[in-house]
C-alpha positions as CSV (number, residue, x, y, z in Angstrom):
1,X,0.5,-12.8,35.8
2,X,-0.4,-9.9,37.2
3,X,-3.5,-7.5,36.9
4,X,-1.1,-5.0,34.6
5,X,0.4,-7.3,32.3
6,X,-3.5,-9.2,31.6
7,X,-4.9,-5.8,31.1
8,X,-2.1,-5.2,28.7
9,X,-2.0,-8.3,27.0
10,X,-6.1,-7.9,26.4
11,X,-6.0,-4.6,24.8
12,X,-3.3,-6.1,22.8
13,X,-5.6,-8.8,21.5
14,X,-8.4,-6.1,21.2
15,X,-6.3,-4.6,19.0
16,X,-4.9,-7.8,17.0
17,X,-8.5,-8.3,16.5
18,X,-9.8,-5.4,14.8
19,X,-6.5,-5.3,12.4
20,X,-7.2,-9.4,11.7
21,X,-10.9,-7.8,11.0
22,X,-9.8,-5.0,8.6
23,X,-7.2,-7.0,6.7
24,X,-10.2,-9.5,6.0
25,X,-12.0,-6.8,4.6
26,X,-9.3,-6.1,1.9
27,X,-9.6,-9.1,0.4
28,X,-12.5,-10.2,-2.6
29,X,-13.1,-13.6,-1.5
30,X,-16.5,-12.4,-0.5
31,X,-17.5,-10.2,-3.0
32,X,-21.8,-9.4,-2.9
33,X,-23.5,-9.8,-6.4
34,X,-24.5,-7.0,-8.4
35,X,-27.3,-6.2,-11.1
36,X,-25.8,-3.4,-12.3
37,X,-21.9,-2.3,-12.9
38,X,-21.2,1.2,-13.9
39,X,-17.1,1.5,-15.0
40,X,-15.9,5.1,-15.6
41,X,-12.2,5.3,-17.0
42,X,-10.6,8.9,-16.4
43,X,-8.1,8.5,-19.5
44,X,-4.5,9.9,-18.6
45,X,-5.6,11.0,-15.0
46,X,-2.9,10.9,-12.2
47,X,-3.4,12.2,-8.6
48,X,-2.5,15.7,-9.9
49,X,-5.3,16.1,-11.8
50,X,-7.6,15.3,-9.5
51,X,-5.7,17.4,-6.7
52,X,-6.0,20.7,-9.6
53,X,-9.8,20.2,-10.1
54,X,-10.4,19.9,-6.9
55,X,-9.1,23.3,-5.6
56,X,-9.8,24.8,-9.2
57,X,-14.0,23.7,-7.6
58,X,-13.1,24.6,-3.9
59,X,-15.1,21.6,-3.2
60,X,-15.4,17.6,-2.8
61,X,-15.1,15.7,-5.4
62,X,-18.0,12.9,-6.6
63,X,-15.0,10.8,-6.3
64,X,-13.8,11.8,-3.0
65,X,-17.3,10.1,-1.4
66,X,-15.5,6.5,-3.1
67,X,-13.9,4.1,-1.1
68,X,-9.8,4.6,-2.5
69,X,-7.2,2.3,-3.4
70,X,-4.5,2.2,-6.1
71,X,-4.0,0.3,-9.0
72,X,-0.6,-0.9,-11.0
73,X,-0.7,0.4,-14.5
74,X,1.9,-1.5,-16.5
75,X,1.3,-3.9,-19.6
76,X,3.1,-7.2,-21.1
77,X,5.7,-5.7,-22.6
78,X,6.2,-2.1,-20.7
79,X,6.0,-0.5,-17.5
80,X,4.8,2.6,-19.2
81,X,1.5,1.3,-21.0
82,X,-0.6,2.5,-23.8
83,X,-4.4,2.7,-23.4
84,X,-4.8,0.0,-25.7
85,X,-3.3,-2.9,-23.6
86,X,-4.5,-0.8,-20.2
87,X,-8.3,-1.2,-21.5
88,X,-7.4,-4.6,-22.4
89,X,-6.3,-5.5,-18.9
90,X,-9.7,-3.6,-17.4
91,X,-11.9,-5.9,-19.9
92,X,-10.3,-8.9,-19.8
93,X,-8.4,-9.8,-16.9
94,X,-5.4,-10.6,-19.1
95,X,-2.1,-8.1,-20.1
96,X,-1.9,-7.5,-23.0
97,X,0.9,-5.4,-25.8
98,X,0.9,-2.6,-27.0
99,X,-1.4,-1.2,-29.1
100,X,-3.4,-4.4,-28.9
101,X,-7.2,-4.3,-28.4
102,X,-9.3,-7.3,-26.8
103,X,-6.2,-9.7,-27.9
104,X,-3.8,-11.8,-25.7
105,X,-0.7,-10.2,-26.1
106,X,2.7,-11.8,-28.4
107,X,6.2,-11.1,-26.6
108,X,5.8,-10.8,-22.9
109,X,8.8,-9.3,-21.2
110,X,8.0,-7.5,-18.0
111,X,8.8,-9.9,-14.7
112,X,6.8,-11.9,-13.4
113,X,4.3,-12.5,-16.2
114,X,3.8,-15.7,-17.5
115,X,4.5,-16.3,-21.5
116,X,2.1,-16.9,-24.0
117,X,2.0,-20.4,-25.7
118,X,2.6,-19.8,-29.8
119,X,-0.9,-21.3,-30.4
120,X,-2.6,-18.5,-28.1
121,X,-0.6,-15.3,-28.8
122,X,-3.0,-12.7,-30.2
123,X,-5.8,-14.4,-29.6
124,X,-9.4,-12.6,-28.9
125,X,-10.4,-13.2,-25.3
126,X,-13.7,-12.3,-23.9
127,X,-14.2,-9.3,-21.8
128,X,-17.1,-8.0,-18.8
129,X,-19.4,-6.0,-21.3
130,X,-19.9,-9.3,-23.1
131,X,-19.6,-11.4,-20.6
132,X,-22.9,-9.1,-19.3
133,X,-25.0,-9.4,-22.3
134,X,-24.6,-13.0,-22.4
135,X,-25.9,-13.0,-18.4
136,X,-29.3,-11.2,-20.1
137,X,-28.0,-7.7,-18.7
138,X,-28.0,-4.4,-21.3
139,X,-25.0,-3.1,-21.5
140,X,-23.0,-0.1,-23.0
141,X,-20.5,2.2,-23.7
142,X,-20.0,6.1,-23.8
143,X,-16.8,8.2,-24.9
144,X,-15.8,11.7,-25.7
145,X,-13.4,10.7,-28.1
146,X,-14.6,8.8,-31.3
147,X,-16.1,5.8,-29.7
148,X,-13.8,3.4,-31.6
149,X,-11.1,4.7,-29.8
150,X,-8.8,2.5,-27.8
151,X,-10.0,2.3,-24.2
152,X,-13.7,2.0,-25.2
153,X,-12.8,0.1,-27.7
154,X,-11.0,-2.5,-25.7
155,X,-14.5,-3.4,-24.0
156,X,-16.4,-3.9,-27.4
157,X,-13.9,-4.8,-30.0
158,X,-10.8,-7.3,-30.4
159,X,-7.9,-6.3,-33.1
160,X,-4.2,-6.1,-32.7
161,X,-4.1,-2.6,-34.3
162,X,-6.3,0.2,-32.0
163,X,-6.1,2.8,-34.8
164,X,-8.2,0.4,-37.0
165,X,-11.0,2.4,-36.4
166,X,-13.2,1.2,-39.1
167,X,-13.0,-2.3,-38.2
168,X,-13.2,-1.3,-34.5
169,X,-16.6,0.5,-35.7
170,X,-18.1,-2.6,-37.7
171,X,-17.7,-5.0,-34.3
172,X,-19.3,-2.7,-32.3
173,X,-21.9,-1.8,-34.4
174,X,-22.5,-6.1,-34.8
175,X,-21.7,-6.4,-31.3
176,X,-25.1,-5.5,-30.7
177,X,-24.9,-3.1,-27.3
178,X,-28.3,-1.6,-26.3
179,X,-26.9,2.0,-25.6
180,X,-23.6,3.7,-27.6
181,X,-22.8,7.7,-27.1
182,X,-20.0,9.5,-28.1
183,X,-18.3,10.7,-31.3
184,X,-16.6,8.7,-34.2
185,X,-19.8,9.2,-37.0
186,X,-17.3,9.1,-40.3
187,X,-16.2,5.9,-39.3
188,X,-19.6,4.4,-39.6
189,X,-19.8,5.8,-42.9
190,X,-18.4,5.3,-46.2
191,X,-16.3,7.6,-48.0
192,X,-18.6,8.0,-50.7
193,X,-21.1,9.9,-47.9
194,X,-18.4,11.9,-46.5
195,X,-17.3,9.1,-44.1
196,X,-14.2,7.1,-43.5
197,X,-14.9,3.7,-44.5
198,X,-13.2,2.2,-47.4
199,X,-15.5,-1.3,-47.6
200,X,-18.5,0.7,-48.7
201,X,-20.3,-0.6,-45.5
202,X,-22.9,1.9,-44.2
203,X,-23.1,1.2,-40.5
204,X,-25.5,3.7,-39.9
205,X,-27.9,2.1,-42.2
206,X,-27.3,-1.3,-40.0
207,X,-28.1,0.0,-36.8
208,X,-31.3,1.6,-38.1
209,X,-32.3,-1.5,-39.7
210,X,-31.4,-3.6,-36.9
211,X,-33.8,-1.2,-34.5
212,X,-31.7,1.8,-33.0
213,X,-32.6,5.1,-32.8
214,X,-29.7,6.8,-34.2
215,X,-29.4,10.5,-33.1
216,X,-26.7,13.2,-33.4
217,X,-28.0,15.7,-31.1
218,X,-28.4,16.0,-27.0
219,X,-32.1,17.2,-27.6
220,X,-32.6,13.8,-29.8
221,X,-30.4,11.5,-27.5
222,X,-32.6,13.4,-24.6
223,X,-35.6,12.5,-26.0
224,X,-35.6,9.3,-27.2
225,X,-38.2,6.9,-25.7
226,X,-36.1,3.2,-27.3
227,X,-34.3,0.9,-25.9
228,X,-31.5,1.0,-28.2
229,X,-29.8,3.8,-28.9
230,X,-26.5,4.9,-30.3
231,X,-25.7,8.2,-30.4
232,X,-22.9,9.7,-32.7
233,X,-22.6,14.0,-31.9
234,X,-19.5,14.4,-33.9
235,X,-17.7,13.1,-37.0
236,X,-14.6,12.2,-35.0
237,X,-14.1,13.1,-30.8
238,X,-16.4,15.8,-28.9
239,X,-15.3,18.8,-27.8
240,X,-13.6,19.6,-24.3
241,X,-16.7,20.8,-21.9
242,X,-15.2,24.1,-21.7
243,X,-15.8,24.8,-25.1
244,X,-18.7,22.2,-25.8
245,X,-20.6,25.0,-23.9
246,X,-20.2,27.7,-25.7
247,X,-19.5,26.2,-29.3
248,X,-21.4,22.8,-29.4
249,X,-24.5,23.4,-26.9
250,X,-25.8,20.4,-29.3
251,X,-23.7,18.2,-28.0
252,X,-24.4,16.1,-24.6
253,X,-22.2,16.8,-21.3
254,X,-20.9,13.4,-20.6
255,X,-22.9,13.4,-17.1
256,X,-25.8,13.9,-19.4
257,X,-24.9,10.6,-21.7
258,X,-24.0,9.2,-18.5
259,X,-27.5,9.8,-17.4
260,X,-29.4,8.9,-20.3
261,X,-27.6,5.8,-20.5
262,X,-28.7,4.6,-17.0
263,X,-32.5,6.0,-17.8
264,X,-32.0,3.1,-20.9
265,X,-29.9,0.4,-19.6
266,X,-32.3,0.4,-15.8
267,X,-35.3,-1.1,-17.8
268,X,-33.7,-4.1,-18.0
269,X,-35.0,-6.6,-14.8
270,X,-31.8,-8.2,-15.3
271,X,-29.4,-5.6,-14.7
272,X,-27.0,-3.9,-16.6
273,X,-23.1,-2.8,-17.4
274,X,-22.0,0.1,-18.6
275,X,-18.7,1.8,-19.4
276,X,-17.9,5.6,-19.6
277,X,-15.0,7.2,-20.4
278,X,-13.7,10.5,-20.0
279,X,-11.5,10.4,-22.5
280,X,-9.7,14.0,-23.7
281,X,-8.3,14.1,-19.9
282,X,-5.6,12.4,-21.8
283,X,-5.3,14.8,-24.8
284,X,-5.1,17.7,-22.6
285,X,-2.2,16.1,-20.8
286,X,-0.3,15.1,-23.9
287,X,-0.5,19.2,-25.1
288,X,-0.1,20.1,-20.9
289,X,-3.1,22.0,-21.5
290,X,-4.1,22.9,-17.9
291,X,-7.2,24.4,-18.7
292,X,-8.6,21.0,-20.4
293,X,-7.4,18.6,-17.9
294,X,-9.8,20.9,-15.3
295,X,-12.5,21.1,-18.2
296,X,-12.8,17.5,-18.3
297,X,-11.9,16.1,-14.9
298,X,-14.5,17.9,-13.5
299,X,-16.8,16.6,-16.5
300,X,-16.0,13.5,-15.8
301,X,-16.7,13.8,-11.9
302,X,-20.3,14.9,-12.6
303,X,-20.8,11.3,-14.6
304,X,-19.2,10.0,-11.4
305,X,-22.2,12.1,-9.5
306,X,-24.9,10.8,-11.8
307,X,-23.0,6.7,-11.5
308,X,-22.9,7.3,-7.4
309,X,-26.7,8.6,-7.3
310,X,-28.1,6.2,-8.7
311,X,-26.2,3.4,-7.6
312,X,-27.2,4.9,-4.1
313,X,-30.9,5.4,-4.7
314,X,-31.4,2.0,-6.0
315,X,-28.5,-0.7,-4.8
316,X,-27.4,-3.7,-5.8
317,X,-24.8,-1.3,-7.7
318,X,-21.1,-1.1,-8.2
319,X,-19.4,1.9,-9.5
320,X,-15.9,1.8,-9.9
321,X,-13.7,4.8,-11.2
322,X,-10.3,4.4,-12.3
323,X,-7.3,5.9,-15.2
324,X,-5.5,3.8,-17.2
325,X,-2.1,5.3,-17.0
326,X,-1.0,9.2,-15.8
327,X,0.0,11.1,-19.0
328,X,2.0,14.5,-18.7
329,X,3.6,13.7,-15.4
330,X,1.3,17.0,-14.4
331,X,2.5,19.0,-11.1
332,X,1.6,21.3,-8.6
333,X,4.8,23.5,-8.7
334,X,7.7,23.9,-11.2
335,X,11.5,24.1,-11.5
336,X,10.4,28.4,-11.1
337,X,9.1,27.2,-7.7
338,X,12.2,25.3,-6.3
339,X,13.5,26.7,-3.0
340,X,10.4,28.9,-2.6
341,X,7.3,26.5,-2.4
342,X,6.7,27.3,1.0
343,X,5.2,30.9,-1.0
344,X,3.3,29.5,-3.2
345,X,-0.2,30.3,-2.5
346,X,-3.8,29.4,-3.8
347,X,-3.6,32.6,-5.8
348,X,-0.4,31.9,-7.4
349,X,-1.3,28.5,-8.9
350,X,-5.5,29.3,-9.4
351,X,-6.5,32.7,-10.4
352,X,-4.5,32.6,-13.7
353,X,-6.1,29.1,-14.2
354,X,-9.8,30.8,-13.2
355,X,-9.3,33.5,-15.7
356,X,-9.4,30.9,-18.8
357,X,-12.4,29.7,-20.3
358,X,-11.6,27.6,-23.3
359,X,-8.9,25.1,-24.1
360,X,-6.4,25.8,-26.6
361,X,-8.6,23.7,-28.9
362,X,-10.9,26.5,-28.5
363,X,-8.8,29.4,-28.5
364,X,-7.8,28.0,-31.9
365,X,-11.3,28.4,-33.2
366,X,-11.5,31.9,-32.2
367,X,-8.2,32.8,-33.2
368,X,-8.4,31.4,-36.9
369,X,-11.0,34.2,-37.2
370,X,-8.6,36.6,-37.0
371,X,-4.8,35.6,-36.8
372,X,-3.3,38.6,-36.9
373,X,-1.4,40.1,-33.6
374,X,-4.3,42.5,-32.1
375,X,-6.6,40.0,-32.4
376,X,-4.4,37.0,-30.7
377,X,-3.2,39.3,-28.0
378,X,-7.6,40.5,-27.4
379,X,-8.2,36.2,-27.6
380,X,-5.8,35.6,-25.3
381,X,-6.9,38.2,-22.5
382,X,-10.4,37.3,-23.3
383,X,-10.6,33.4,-23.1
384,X,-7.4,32.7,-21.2
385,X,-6.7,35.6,-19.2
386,X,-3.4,36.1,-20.5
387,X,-2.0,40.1,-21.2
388,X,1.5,39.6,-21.1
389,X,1.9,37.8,-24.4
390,X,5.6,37.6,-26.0
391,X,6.2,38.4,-29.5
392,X,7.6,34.9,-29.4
393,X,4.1,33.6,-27.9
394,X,2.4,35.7,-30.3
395,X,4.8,34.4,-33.1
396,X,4.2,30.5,-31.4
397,X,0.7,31.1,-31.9
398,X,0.6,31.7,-35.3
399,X,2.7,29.2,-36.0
400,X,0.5,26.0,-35.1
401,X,-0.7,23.9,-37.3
402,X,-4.3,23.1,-37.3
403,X,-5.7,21.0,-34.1
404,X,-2.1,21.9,-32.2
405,X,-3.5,24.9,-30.5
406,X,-3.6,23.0,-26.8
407,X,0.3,22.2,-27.5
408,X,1.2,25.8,-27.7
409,X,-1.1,27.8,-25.2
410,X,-1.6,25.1,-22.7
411,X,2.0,25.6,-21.9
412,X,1.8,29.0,-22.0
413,X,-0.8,29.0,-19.0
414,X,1.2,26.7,-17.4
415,X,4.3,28.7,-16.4
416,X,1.8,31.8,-15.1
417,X,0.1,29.1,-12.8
418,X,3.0,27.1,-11.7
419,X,1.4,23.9,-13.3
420,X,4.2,21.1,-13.8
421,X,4.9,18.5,-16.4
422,X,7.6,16.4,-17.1
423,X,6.6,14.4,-20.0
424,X,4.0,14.7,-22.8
425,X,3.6,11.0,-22.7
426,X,2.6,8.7,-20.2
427,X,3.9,8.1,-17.2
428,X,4.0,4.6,-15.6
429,X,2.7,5.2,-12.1
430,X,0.0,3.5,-9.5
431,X,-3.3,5.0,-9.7
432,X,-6.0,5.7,-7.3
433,X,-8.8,3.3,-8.0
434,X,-12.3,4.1,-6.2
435,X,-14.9,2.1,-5.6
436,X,-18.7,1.9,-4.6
437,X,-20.7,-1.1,-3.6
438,X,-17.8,-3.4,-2.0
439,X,-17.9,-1.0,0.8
440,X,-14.4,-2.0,2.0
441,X,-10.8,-0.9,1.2
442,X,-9.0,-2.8,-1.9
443,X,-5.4,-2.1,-0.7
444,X,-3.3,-2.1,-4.4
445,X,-4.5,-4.3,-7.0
446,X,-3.4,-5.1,-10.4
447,X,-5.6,-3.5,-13.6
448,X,-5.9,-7.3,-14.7
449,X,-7.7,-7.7,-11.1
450,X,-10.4,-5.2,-12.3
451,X,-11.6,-7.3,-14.4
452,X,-12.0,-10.5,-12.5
453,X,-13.4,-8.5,-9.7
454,X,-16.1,-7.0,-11.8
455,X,-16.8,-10.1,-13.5
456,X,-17.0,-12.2,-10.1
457,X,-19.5,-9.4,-8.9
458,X,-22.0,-10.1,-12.5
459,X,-21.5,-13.7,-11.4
460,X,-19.8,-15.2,-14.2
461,X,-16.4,-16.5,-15.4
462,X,-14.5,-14.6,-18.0
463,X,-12.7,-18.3,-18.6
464,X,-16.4,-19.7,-19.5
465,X,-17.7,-17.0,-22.0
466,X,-14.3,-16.7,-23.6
467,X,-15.0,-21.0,-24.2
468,X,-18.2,-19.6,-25.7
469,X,-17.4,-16.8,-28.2
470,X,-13.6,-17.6,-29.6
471,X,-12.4,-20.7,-30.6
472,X,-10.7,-21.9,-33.4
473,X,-13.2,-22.2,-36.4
474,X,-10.6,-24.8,-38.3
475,X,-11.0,-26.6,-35.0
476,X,-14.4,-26.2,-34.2
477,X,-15.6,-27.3,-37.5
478,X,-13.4,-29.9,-38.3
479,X,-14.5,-31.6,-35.4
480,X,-17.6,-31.9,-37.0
481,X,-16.2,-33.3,-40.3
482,X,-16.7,-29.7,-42.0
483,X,-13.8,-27.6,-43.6
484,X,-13.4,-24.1,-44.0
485,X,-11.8,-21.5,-46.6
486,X,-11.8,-17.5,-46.5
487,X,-13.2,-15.8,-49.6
488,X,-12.1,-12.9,-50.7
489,X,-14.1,-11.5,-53.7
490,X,-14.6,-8.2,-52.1
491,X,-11.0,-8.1,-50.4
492,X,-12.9,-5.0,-48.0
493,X,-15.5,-7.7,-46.8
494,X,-13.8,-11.2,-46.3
495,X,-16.0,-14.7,-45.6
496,X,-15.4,-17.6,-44.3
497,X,-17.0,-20.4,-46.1
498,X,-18.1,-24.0,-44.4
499,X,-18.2,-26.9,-45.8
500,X,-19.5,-30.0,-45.1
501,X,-21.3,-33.0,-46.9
502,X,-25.0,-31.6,-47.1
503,X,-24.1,-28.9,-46.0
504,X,-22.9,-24.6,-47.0
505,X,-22.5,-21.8,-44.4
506,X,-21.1,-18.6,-44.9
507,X,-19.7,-16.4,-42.1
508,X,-18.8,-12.1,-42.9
509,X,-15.8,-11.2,-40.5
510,X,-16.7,-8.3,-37.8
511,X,-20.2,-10.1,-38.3
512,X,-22.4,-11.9,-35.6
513,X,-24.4,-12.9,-38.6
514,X,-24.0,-16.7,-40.2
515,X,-26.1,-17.8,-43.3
516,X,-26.7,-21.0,-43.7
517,X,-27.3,-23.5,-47.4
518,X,-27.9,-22.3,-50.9
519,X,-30.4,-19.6,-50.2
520,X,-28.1,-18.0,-47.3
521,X,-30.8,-18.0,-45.0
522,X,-29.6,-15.4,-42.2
523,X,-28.9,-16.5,-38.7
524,X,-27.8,-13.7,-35.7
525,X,-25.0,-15.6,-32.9
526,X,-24.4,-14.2,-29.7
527,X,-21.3,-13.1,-30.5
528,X,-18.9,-11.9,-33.4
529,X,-16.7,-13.7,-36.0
530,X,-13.1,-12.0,-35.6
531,X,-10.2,-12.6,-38.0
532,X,-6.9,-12.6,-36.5
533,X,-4.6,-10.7,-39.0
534,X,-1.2,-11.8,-36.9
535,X,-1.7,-15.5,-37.1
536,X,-4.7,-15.5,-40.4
537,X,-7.0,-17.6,-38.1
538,X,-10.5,-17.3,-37.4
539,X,-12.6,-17.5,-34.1
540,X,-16.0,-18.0,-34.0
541,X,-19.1,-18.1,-31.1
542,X,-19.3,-22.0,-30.4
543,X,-23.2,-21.4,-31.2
544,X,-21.6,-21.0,-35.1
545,X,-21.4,-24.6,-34.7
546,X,-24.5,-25.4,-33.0
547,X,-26.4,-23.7,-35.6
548,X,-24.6,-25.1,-38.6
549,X,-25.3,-28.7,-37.3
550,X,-29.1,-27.8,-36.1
551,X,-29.9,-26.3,-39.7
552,X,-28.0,-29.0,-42.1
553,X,-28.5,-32.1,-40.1
């Protein structure tokens, strides 16, 4: 051989070897540890987004300083999914259908996904934020919408039904997390206080007795000093940042839960999980509101900043940042723009978008002020910088029904800034997905993988604490020689009963509470009895069982 074709062949190898090196590095095999896992969710965001808030800021993202791979979005029964089976998948590591929360899923019918067995279909399975606290970490969960909502919701809560809010609300609240923030107060609180609830439950009462310091305002929430706290700053979701900061200055920036949250959870020696979610990215995109997908993208990035610096200042940190599904099939460009895109400038698609400052959820609080024509055609130069309004806008605009506004002006500012959308429903795309802390590229994974990876990087087994907190109480018990029954004298607040020769337990469902023999002495479980209303069975912690047989032996 001569000198050449050796010199060749060598730099071929070379080169063999740094690709057999970077392919290695795509893989999770060796995955470090972590104390701490920070998870933000961008509900509804696609690359679009992200692309509009970045020129809207003329400057990097938080995000763009993330290593960045992609994620597949669909569920177990569409390739379009909902945020319900989406969180699911994030959680648990398992598909699930749609509009289930924390619950294997029924009829699967996308390829390549195994079926469930009868006996296991809708069944509660364990997710990370659980699996945390039962490694001794603090864990916890911020939102902008009502906290029971579904993709915060599908790391705290398991029912087939994500609109369930007020039974969402009692799991979390006896989930027992160290640190909730968001909105989604009148589901903790019965109708008879101006609340939602129907089962005359006052969860805010609970959490007070059971230690937190409940707050409802970013000053309170900013100085608190305990190590639980849950933090409710609306009676349903918080506003858009846009107009948080000129209508609700009492209400946190989700950087500043975000922040707040870490200042909590860090105490711990154990380390902690936490999820955040910006979550009216999606809302915005369902009304193609421009203006709010920019309001809270860029929100959301500065909770990304807060995740990043921290997990940079003190290590042994993984940040990962991720949507669930695109929603709005959002453009840069329209069918107005087809043949000349070549024109289209900076100017053309971001100085009408600079000129706005509110969302049409804001422009609807100004407006109802005043509906008449002047004073729409003054709101709309003012706070969306728009002065060539249509009698047919004008008309459009007084035509909305309440909470619609973002529906009707969002598309408005839309067509002066060449903004696209094809859809005002989600789309079924891959995602970007960026991480911190793994320090390596992740190529395309699926959104059950997330799960696994941020369980294998707590060090535990999803499979293990799922064999810990749900299984079948008929079988559990009866294994024991004990029977069960469900009371229903309050049909809001259902019980199952145990019984067993010698021996009388009682367990309230959404509870992590058992009481045990005649005087109902009160016993707290690491986990929370959930009643499956698809197949009427009940799971329970396995420590149910431990502690029935310790007490009445």
């Amino acid at each position: 051989m001569n000198v050449s074709i050796k010199k060749r062949v060598g730099q071929y190898l070379l080169a063999a070897g740094f690709i057999l090196l970077f392919l290695a590095g795509t893989a999770f095999s060796d995955e470090p540890s972590f104390e701490n896992v920070i998870v933000l969710v961008a509900d509804g965001m696609g690359s679009a987004h992200t692309t509009v808030a970045r020129w809207y800021k003329r400057s990097p993202l938080a995000l763009d300083r993330m290593y960045l791979g992609a994620v597949r979005t669909y569920g177990a029964d569409s390739i379009i999914t909902d945020s319900a089976p989406a969180a699911t998948a994030f959680a648990t590591g398992h598909k699930a259908s749609n509009k289930m929360i924390g619950v294997l899923p029924g009829t699967v019918t996308m390829p390549g996904l195994q079926k469930i067995p009868d006996n296991l279909m809708y069944k509660p399975v364990a997710n990370v934020l659980e699996g945390a606290k039962l490694s001794g970490r603090s864990v916890g969960i911020i939102a902008t919408s009502n906290i029971q909502h579904a993709t915060p919701a599908g790391f705290s809560a398991h029912w087939p039904e994500r609109k369930n809010f007020n039974e969402i609300a009692e799991q979390q609240v006896y989930l027992d997390m160290d640190v909730v923030l968001g909105g989604g107060k009148k589901y903790l609180t019965p109708k008879g206080k101006g609340g939602a609830r129907i089962d005359g439950e006052d969860l805010v009462e609970v959490l007070k007795s059971r230690g937190y310091d409940f707050v409802e305002t970013k000053g309170a929430m900013q100085n608190s000093a305990s190590r639980k706290l849950w933090g409710m700053f609306a009676d349903d979701d918080m506003a858009y940042e846009f107009d948080r900061r000129i209508f609700h200055p009492e209400q946190p920036a989700l950087s500043e839960m975000t922040k707040k949250a870490i200042e909590i959870l860090s105490k711990n020696p154990k380390g902690f999980f936490l999820f955040v979610e910006g979550s009216k990215i999606d809302w915005a995109s369902h009304a193609n509101d421009p203006i709010g997908v920019i309001s809270d993208v860029l929100a959301f990035d500065d909770a990304v900043k807060v995740a990043m610096d921290f997990a940079k200042a003190k290590g042994k940190t993984m940040v990962l940042a991720f949507s669930d599904h695109g929603t709005g099939g959002m453009s840069i460009g329209n069918k107005p723009t087809d043949g000349i895109h070549p024109k289209v400038t900076y100017e053309t698609i971001f100085v009408p978008l600079k000129k706005a400052r509110l969302t049409g959820e804001g422009l609807e609080r100004v407006i109802a002020k005043n509906p008449s024509d002047e004073h729409i055609k003054k709101i709309m130069l003012q706070y969306a910088g728009v002065d060539d309004l249509s009698e047919d806008e004008i008309d459009a605009v007084k035509k909305t029904k309440p909470g619609r506004m973002n529906s009707t002006t969002g598309p408005m500012i839309s067509r002066r800034s060449d903004i696209g959308w094809t859809t005002k429903g989600h789309t079924g795309e891959d995602l970007f997905f960026y991480v911190y802390g793994l320090n390596k590229h992740v190529g395309l994974i699926d959104n059950t993988d997330i799960g696994r990876i941020i369980a294998k990087g707590m060090d535990f087994d999803l499979t293990d604490i799922d064999r810990e907190l749900f299984v079948d109480a008929q079988e559990a018990f009866g294994r024991i020689g004990a029977s069960i029954k469900t009371e229903k004298k309050d049909p809001a607040n259902p019980v199952l009963i145990i019984e067993k020769k010698g021996g009388y337990a009682e367990m309230p469902f959404s509870k992590d509470i058992i009481r045990i023999g005649t005087d109902r002495k009160e016993y707290r479980m690491q986990g929370v009895t959930i009643f499956s209303p698809r197949t009427k069975k009940v799971y329970i912690p396995q420590q149910a069982v431990t502690i029935f047989e310790g007490v009445t032996k």
